[in-house]
mmCIF file of the N, C-alpha and C atoms, coordinates in Angstrom:
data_MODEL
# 
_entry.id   MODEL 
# 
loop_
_atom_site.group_PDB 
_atom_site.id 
_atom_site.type_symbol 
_atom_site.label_atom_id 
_atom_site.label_alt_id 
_atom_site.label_comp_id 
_atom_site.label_asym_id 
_atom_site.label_entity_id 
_atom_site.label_seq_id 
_atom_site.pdbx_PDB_ins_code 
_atom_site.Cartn_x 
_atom_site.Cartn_y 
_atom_site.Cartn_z 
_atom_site.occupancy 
_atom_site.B_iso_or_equiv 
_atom_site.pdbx_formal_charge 
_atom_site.auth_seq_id 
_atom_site.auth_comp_id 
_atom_site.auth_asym_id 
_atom_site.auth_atom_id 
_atom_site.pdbx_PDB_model_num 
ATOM 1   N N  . UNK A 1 1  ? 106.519 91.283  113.550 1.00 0.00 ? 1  UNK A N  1 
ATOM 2   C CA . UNK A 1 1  ? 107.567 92.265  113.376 1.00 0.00 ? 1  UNK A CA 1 
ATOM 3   C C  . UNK A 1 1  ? 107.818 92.920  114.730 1.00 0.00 ? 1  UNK A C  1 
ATOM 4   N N  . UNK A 1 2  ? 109.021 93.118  115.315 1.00 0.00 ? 2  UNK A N  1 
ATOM 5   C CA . UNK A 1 2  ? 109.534 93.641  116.509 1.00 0.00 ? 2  UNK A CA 1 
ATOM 6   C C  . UNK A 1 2  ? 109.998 94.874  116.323 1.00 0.00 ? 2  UNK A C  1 
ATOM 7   N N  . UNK A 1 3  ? 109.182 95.591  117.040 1.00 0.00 ? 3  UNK A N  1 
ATOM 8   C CA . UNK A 1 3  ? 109.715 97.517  117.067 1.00 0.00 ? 3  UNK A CA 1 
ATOM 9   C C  . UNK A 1 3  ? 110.339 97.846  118.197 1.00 0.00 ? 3  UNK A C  1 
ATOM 10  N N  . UNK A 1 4  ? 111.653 98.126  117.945 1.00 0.00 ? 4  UNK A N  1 
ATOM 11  C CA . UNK A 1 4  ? 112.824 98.161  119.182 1.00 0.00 ? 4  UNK A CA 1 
ATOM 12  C C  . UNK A 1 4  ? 113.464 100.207 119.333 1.00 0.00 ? 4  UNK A C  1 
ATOM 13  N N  . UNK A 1 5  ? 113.120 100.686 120.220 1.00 0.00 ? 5  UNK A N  1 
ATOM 14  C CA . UNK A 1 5  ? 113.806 101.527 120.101 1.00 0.00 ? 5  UNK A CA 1 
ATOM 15  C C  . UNK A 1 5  ? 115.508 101.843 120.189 1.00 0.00 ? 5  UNK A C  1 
ATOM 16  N N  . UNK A 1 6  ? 116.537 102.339 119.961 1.00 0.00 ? 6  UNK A N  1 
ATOM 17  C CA . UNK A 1 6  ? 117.481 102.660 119.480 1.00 0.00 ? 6  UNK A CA 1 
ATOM 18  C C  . UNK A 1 6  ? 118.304 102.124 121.015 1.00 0.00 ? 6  UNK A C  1 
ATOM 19  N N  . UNK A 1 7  ? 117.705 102.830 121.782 1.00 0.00 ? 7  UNK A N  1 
ATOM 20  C CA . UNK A 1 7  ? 118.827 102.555 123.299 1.00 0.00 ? 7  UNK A CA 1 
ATOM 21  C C  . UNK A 1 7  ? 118.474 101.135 123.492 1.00 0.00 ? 7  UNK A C  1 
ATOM 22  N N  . UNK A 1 8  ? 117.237 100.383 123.309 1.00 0.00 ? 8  UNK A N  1 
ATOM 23  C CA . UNK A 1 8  ? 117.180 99.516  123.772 1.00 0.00 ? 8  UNK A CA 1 
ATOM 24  C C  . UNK A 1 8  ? 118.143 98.552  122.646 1.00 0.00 ? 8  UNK A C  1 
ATOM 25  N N  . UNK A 1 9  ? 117.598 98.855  121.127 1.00 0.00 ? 9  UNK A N  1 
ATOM 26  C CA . UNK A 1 9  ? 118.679 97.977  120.271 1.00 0.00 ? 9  UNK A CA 1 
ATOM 27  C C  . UNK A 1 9  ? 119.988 97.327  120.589 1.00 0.00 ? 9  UNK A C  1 
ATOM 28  N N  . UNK A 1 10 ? 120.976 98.951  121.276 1.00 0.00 ? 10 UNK A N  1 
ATOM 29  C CA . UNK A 1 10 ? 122.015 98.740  121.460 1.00 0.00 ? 10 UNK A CA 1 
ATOM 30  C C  . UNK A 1 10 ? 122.361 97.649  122.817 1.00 0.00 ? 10 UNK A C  1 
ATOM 31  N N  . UNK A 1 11 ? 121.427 97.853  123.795 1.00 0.00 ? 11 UNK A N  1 
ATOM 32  C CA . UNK A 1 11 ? 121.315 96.614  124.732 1.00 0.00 ? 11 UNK A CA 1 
ATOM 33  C C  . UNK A 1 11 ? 121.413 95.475  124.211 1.00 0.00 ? 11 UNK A C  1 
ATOM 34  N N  . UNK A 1 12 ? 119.975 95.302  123.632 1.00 0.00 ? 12 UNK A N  1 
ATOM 35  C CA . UNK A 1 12 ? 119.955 93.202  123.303 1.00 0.00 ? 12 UNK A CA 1 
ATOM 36  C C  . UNK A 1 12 ? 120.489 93.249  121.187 1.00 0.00 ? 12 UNK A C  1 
ATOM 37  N N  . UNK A 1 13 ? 121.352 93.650  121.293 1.00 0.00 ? 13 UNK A N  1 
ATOM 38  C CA . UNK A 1 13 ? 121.829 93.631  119.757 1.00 0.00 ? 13 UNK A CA 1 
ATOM 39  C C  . UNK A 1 13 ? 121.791 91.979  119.545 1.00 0.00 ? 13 UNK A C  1 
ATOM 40  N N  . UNK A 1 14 ? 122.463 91.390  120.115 1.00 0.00 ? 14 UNK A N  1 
ATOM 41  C CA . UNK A 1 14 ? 123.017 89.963  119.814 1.00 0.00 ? 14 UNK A CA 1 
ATOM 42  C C  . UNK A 1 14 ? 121.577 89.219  119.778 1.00 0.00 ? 14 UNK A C  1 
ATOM 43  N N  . UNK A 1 15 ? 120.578 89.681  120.922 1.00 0.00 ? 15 UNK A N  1 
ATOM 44  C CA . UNK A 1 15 ? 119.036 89.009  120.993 1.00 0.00 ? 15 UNK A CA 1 
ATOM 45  C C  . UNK A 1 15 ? 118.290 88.977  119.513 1.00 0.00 ? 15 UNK A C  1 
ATOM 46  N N  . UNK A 1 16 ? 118.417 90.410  119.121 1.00 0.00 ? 16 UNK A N  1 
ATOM 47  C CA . UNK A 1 16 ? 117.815 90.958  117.736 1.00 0.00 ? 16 UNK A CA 1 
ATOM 48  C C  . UNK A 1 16 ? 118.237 90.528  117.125 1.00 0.00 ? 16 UNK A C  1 
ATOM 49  N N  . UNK A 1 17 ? 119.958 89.924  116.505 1.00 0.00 ? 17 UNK A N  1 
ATOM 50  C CA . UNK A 1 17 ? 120.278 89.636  115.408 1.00 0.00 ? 17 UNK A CA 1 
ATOM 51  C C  . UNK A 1 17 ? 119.618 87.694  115.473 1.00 0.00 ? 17 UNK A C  1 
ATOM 52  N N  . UNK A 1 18 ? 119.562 87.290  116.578 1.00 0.00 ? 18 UNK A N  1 
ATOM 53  C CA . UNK A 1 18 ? 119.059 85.600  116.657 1.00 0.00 ? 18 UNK A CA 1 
ATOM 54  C C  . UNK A 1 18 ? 117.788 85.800  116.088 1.00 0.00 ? 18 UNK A C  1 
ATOM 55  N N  . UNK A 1 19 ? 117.025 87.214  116.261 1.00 0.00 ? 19 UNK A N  1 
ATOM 56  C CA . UNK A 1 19 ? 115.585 87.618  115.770 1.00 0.00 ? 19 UNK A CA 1 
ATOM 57  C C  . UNK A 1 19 ? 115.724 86.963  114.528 1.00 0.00 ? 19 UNK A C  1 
ATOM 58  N N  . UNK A 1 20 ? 116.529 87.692  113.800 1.00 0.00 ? 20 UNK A N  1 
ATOM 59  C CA . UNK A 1 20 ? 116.651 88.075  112.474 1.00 0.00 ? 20 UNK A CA 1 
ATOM 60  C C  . UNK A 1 20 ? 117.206 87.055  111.696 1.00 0.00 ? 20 UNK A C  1 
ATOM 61  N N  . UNK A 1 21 ? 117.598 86.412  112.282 1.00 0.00 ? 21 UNK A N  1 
ATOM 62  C CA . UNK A 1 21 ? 117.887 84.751  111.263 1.00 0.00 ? 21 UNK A CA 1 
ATOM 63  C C  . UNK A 1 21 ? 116.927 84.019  111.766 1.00 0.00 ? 21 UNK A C  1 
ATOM 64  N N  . UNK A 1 22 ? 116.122 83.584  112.771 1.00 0.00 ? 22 UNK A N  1 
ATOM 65  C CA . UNK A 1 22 ? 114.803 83.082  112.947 1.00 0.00 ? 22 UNK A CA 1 
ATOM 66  C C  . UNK A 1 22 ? 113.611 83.571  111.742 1.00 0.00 ? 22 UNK A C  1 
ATOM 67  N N  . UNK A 1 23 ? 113.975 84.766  111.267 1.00 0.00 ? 23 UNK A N  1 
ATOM 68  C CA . UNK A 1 23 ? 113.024 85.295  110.418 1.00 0.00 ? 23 UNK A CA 1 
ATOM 69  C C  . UNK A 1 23 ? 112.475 86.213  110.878 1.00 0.00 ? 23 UNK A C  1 
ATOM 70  N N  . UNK A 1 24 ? 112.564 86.785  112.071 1.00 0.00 ? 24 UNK A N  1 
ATOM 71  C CA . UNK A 1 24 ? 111.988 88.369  111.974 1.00 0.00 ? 24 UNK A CA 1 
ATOM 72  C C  . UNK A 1 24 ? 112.316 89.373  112.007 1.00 0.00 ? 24 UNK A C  1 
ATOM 73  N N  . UNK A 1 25 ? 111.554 90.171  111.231 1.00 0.00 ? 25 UNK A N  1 
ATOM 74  C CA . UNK A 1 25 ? 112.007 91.525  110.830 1.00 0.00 ? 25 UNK A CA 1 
ATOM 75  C C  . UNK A 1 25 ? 112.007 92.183  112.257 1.00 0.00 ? 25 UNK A C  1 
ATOM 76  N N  . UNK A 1 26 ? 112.857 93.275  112.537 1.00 0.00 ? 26 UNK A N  1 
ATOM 77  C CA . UNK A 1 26 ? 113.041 94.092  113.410 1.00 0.00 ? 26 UNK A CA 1 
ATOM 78  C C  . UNK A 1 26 ? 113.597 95.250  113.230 1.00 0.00 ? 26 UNK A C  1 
ATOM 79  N N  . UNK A 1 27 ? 112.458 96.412  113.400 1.00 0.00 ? 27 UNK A N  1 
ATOM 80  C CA . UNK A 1 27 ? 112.297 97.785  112.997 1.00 0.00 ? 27 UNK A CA 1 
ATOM 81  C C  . UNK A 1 27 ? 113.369 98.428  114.161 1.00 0.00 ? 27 UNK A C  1 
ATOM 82  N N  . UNK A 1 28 ? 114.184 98.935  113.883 1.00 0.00 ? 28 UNK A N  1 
ATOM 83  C CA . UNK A 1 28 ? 114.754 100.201 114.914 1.00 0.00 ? 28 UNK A CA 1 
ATOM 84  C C  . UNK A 1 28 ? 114.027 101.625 114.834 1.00 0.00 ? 28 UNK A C  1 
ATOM 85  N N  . UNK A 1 29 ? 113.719 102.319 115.743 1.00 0.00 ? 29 UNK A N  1 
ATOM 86  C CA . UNK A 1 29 ? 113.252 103.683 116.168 1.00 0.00 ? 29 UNK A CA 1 
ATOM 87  C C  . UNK A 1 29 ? 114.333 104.642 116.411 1.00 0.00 ? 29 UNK A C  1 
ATOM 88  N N  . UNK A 1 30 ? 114.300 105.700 116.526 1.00 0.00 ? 30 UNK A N  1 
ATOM 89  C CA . UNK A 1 30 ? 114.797 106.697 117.058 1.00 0.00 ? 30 UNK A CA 1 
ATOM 90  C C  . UNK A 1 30 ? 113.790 108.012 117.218 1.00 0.00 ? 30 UNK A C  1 
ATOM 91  N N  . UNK A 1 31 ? 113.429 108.379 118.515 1.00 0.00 ? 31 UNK A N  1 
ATOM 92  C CA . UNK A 1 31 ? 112.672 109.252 118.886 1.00 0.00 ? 31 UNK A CA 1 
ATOM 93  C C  . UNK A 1 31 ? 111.015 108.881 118.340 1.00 0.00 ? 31 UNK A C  1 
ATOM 94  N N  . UNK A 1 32 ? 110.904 107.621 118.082 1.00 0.00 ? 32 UNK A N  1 
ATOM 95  C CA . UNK A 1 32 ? 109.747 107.260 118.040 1.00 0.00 ? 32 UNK A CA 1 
ATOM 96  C C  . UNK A 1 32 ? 109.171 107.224 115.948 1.00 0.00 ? 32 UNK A C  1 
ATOM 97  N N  . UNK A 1 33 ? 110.041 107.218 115.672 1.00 0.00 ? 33 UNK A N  1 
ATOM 98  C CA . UNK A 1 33 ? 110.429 106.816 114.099 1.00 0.00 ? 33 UNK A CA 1 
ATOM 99  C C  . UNK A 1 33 ? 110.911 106.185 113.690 1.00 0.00 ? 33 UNK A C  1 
ATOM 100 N N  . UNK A 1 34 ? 110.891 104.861 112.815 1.00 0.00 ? 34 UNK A N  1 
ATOM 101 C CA . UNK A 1 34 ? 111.322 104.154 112.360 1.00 0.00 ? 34 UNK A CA 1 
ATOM 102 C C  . UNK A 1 34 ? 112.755 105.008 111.453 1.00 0.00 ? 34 UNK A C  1 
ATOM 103 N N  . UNK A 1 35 ? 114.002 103.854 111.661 1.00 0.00 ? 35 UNK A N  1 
ATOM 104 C CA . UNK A 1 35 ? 114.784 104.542 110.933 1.00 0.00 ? 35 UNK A CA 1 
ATOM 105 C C  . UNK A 1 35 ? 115.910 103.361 110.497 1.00 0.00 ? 35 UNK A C  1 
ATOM 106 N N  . UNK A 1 36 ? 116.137 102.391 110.849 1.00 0.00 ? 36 UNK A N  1 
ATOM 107 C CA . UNK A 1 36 ? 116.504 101.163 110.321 1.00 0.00 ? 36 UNK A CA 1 
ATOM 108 C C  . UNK A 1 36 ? 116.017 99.794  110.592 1.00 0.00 ? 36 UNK A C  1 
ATOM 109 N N  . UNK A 1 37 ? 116.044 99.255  109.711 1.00 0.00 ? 37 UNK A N  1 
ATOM 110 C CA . UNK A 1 37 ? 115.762 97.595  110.367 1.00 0.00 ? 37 UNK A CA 1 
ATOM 111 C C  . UNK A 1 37 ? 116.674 96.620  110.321 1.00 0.00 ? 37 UNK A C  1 
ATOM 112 N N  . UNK A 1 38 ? 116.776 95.082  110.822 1.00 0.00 ? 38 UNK A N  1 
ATOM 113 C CA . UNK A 1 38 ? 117.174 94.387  110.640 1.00 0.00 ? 38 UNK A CA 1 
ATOM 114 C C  . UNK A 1 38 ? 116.939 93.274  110.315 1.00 0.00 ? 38 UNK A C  1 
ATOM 115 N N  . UNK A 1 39 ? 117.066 92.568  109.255 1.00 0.00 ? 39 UNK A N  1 
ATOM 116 C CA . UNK A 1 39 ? 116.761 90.714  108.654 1.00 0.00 ? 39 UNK A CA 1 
ATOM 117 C C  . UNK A 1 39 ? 117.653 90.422  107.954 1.00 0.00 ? 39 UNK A C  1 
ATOM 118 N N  . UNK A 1 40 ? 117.620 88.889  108.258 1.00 0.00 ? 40 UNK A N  1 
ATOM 119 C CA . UNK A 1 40 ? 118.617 87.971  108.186 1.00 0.00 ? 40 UNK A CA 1 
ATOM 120 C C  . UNK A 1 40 ? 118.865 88.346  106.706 1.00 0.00 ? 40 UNK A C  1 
ATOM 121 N N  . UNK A 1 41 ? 120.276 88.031  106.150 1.00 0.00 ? 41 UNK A N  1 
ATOM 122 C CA . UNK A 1 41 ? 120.884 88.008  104.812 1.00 0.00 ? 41 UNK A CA 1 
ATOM 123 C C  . UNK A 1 41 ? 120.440 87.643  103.933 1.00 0.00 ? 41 UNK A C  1 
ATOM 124 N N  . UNK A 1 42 ? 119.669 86.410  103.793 1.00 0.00 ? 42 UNK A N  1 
ATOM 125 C CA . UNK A 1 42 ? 118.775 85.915  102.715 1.00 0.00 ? 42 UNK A CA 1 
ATOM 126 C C  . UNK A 1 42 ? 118.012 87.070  102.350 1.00 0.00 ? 42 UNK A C  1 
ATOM 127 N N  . UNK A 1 43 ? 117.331 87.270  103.433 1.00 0.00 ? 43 UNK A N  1 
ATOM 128 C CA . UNK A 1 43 ? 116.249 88.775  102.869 1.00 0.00 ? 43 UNK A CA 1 
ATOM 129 C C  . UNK A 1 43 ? 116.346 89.546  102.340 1.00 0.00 ? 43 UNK A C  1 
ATOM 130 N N  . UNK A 1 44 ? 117.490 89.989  103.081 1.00 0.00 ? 44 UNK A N  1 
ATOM 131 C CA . UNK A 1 44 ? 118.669 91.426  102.123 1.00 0.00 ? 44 UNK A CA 1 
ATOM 132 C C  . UNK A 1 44 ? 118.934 91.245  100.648 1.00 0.00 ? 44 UNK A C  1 
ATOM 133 N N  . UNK A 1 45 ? 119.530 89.741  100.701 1.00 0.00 ? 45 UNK A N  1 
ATOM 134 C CA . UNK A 1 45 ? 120.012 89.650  99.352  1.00 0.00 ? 45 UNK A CA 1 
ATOM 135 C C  . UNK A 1 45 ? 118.684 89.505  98.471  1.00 0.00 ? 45 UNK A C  1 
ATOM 136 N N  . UNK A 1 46 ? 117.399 88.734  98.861  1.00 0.00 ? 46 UNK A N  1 
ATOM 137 C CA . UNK A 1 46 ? 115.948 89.103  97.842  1.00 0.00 ? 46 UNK A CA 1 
ATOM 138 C C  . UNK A 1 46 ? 116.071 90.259  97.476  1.00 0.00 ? 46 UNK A C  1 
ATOM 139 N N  . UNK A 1 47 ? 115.878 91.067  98.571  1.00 0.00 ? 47 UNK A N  1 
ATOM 140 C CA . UNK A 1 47 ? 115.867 92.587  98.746  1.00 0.00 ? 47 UNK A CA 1 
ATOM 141 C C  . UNK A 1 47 ? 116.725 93.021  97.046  1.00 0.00 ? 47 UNK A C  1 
ATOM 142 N N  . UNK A 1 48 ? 118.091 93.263  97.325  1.00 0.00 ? 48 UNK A N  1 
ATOM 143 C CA . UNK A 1 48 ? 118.880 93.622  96.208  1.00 0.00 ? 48 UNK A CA 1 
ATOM 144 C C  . UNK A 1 48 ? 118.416 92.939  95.130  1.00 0.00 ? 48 UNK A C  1 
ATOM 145 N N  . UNK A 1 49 ? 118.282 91.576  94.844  1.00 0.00 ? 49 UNK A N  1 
ATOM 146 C CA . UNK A 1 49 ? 118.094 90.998  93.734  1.00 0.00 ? 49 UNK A CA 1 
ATOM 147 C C  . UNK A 1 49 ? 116.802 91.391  92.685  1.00 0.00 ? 49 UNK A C  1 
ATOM 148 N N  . UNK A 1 50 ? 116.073 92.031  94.073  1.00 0.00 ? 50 UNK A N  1 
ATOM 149 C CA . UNK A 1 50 ? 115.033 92.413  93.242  1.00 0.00 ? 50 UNK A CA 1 
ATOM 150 C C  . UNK A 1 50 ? 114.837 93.875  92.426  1.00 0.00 ? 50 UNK A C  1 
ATOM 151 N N  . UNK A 1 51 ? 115.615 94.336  93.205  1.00 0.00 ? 51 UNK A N  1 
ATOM 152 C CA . UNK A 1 51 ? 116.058 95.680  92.881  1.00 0.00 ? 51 UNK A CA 1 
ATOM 153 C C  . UNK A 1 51 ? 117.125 95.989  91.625  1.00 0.00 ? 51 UNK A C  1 
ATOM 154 N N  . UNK A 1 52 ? 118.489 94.814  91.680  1.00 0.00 ? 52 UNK A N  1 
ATOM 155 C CA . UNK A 1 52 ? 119.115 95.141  90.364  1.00 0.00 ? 52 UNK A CA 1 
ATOM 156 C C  . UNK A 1 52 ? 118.775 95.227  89.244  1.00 0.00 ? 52 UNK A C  1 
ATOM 157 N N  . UNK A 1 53 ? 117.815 94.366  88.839  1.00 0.00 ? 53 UNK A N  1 
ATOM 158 C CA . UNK A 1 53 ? 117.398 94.546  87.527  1.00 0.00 ? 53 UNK A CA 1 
ATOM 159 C C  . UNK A 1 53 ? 116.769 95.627  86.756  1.00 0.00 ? 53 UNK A C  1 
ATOM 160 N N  . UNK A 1 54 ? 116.061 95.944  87.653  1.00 0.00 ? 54 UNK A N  1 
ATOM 161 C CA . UNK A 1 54 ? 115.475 97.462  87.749  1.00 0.00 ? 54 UNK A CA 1 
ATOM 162 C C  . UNK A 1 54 ? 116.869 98.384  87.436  1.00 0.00 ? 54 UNK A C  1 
ATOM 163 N N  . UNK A 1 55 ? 117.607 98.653  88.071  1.00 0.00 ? 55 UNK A N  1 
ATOM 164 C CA . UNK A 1 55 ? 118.595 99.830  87.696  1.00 0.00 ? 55 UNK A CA 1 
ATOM 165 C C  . UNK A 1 55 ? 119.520 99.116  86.617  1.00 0.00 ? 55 UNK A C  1 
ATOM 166 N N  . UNK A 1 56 ? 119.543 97.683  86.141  1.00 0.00 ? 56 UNK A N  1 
ATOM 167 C CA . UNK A 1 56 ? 120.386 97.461  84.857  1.00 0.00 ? 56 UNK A CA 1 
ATOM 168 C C  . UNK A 1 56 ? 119.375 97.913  83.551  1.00 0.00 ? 56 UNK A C  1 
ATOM 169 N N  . UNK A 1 57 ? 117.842 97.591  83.961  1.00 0.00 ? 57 UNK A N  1 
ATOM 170 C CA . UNK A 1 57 ? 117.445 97.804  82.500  1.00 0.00 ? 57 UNK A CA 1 
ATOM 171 C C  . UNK A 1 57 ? 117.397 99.688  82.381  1.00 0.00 ? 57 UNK A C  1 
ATOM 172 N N  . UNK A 1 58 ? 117.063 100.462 83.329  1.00 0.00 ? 58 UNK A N  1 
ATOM 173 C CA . UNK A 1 58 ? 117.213 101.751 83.329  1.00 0.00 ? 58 UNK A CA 1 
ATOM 174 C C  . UNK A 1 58 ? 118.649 102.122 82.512  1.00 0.00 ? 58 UNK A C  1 
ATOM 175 N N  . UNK A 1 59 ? 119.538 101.874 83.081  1.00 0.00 ? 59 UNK A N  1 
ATOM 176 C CA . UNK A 1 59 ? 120.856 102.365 82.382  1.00 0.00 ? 59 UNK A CA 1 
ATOM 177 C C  . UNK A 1 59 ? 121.539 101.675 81.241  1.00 0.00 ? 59 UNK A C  1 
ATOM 178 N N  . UNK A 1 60 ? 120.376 100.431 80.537  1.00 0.00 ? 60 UNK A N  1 
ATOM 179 C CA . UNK A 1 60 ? 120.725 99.933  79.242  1.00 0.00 ? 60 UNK A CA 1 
ATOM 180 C C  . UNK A 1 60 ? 119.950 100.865 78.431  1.00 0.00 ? 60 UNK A C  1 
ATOM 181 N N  . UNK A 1 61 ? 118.538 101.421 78.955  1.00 0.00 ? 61 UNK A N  1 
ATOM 182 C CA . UNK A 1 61 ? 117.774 102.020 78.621  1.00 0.00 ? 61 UNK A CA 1 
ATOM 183 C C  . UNK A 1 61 ? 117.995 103.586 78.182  1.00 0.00 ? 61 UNK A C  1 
ATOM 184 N N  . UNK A 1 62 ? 118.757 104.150 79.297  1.00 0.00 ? 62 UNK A N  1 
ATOM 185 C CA . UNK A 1 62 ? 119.653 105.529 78.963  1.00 0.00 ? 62 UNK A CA 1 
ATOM 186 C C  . UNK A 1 62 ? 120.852 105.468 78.119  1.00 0.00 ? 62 UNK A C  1 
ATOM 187 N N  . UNK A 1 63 ? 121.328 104.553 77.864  1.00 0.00 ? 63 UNK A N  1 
ATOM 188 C CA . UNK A 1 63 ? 122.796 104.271 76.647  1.00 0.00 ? 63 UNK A CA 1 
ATOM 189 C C  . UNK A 1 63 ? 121.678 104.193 75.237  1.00 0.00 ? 63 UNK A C  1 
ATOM 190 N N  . UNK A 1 64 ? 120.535 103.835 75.254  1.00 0.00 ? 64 UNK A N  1 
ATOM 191 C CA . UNK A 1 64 ? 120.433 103.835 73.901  1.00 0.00 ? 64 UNK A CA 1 
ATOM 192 C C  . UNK A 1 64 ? 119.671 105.219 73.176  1.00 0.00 ? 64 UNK A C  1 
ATOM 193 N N  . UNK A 1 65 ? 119.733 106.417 73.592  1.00 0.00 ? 65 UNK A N  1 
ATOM 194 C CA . UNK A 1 65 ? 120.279 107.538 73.491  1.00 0.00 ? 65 UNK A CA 1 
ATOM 195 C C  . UNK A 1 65 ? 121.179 108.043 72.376  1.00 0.00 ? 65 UNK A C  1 
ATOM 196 N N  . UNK A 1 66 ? 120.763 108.937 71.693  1.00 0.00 ? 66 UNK A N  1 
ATOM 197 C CA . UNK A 1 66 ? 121.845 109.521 70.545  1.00 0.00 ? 66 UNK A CA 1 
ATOM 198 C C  . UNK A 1 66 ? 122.775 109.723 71.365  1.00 0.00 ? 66 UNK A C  1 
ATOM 199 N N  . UNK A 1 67 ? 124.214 109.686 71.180  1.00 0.00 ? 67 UNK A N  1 
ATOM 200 C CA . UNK A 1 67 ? 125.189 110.616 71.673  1.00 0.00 ? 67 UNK A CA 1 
ATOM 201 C C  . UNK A 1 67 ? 125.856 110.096 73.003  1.00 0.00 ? 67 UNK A C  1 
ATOM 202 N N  . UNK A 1 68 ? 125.225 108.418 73.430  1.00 0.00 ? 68 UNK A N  1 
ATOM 203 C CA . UNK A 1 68 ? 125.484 107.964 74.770  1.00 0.00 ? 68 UNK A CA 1 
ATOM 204 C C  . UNK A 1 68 ? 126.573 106.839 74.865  1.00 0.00 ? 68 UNK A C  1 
ATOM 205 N N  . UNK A 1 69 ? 127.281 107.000 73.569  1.00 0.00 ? 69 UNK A N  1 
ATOM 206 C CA . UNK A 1 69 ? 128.219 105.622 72.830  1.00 0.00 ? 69 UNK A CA 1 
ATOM 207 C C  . UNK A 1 69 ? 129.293 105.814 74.173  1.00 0.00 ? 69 UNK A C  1 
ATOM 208 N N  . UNK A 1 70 ? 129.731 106.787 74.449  1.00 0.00 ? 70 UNK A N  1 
ATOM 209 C CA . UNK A 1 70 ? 130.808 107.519 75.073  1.00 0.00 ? 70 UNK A CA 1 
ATOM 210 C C  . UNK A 1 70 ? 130.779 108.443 76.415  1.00 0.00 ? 70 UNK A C  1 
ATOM 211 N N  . UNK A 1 71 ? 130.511 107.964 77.302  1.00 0.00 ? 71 UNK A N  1 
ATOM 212 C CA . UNK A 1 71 ? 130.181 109.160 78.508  1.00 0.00 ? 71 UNK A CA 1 
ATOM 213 C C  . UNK A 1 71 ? 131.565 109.522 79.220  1.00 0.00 ? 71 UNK A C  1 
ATOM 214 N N  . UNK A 1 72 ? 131.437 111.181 78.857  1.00 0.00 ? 72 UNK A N  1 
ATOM 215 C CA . UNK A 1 72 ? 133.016 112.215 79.009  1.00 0.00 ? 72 UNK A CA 1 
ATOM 216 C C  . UNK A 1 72 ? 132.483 112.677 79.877  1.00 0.00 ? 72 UNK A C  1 
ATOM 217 N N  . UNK A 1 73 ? 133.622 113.353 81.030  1.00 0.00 ? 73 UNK A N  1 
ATOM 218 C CA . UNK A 1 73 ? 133.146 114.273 81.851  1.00 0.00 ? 73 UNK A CA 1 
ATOM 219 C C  . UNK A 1 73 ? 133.987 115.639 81.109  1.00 0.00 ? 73 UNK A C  1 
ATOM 220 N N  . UNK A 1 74 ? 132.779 116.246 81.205  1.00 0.00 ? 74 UNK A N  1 
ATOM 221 C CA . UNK A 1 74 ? 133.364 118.249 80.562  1.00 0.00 ? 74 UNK A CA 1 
ATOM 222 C C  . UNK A 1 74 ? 134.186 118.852 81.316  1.00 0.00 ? 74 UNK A C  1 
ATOM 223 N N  . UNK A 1 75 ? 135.511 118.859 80.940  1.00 0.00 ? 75 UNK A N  1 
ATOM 224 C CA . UNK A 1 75 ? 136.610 119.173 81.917  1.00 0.00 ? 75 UNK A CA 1 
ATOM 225 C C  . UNK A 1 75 ? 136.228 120.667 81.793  1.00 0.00 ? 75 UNK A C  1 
ATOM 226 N N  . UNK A 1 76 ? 135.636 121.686 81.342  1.00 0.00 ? 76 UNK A N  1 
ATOM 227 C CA . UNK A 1 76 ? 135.963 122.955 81.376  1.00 0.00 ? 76 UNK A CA 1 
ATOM 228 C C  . UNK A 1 76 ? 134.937 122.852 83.158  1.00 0.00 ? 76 UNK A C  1 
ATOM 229 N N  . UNK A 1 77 ? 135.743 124.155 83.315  1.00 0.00 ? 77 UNK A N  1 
ATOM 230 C CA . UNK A 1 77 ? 134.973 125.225 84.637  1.00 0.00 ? 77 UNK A CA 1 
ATOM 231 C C  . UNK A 1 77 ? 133.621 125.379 84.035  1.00 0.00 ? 77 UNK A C  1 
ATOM 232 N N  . UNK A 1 78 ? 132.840 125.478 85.255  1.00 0.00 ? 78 UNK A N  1 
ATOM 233 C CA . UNK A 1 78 ? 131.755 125.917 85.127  1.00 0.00 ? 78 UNK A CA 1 
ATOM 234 C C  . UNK A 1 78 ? 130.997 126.935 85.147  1.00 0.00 ? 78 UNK A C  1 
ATOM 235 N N  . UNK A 1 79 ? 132.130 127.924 85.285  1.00 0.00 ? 79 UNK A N  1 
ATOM 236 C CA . UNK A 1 79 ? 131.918 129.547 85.322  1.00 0.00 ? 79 UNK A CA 1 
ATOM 237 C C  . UNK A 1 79 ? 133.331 129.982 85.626  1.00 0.00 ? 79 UNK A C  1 
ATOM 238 N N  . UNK A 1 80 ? 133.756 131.183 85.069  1.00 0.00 ? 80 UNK A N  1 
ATOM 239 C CA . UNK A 1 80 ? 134.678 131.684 85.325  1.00 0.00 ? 80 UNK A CA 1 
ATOM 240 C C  . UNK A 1 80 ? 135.008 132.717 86.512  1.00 0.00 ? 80 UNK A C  1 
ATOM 241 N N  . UNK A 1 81 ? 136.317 131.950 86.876  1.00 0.00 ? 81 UNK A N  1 
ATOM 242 C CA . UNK A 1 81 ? 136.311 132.595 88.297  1.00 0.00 ? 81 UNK A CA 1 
ATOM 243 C C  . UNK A 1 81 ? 137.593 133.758 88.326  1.00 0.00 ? 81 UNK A C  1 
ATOM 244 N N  . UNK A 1 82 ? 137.346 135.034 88.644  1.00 0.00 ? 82 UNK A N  1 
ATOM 245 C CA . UNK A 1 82 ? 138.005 135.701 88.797  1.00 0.00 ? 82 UNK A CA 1 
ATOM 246 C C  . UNK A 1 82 ? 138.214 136.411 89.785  1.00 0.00 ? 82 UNK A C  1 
ATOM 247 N N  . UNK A 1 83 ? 139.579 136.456 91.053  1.00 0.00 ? 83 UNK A N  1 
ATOM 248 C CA . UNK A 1 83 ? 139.821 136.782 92.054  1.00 0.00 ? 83 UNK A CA 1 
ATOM 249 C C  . UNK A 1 83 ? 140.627 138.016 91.819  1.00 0.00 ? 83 UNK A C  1 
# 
C-alpha cells in the first residue's frame, strides 16, 4: 500500500492512478492523516456491491413497520412563527 501525501498526489496523479489499476491501493494524506484513497474500479465496485445489500435489507426491514405502507412528508410548520 502507497502513502502519498496530498501535494505530492497532485504531482504524480497519472503515476498513482497506473498504481491503482496494477492493484495498489494508495492512501492520500493531508497534514499527515489519511483522508482519501485510490483503487482501481473493480475494487470500488466490490466495495459497493458489498455494501448494497446491507442498506436494501435495512430499508425492506424498516417498511415492514405498522404504518410504513406510505411514507408522507408532514407539510405542517414545525413551530409557529410569528414576526
Amino acid at each position: 500500500m502507497l502513502t502519498i501525501n496530498l501535494k505530492d498526489a497532485k504531482a504524480r496523479f497519472s503515476s498513482m492512478v497506473n498504481e491503482a489499476i496494477n492493484g495498489e491501493f494508495v492512501t492520500i494524506t493531508r497534514h499527515g492523516k489519511p483522508v482519501a484513497a485510490l483503487v482501481s474500479v473493480e475494487v470500488a465496485e466490490a466495495a459497493r456491491m458489498a455494501i448494497e445489500p446491507k442498506r436494501a435489507r435495512l430499508v425492506a426491514y424498516l417498511r415492514t413497520f405498522p404504518g410504513c405502507e406510505v411514507f408522507e412528508r408532514n407539510s405542517a410548520p414545525s413551530r409557529d412563527m410569528e414576526w
